[in-house]
N, C-alpha and C positions, 0 to 999 in steps of 0.2 A: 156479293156483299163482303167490306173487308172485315177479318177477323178482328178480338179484341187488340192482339198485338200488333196494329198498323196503326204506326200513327204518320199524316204527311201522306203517301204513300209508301213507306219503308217500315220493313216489318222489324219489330224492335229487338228480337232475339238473335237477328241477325247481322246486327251491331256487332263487328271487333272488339274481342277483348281490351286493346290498348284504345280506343276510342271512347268505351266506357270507363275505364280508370281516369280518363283525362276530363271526361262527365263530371265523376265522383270528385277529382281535387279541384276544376277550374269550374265546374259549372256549367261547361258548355265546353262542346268539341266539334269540329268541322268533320262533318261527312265526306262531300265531294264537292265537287262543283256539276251544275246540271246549266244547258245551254245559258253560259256565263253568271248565272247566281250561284255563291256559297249555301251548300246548306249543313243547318247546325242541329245538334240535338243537345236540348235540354230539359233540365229537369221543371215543370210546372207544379207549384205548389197542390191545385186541385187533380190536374189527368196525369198527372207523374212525365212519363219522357216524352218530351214533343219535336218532332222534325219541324223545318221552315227556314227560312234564308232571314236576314236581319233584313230591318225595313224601314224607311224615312232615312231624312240625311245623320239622325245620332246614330242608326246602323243599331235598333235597338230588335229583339225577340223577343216575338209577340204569339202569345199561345192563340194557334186556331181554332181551338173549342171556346178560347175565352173571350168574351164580348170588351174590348179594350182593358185587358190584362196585361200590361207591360212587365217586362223581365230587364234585368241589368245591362246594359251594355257589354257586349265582348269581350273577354280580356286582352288585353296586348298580348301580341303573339311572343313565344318566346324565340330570343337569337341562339 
């Protein structure tokens, strides 16, 4: 059974610190990549941080606890 702090598969405390600072100003931060999808963590209004890769062609993040709960689009990456 996973604990509270798994969200996705990945436990939340074990988030980088420069990965959550990037959370906290952008909203969303790129984890890794897992056999060829990005995955992001963000913050959901109701279960707070959520892992999951962006999904449809807007490339939007969609909370897995929420029943079509859409979140913002990604920001442009910066150069």
């Amino acid at each position: 059974m996973l604990g509270s702090n798994v969200k996705g598969g990945i436990e939340v405390s074990n988030v980088p610190f420069l990965v959550l600072l990037k959370l906290r100003f952008f909203g969303s931060a790129k984890l890794g990549t897992v056999q060829g999808l990005d995955y992001y963590i963000f913050k959901c209004k109701l279960h707070g941080k959520v892992v999951n890769y962006p999904q449809g062609y807007e490339k939007v993040l969609v909370c897995s606890e929420c029943d079509n709960t859409l979140h913002p689009p990604l920001p442009s990456p910066l150069a």
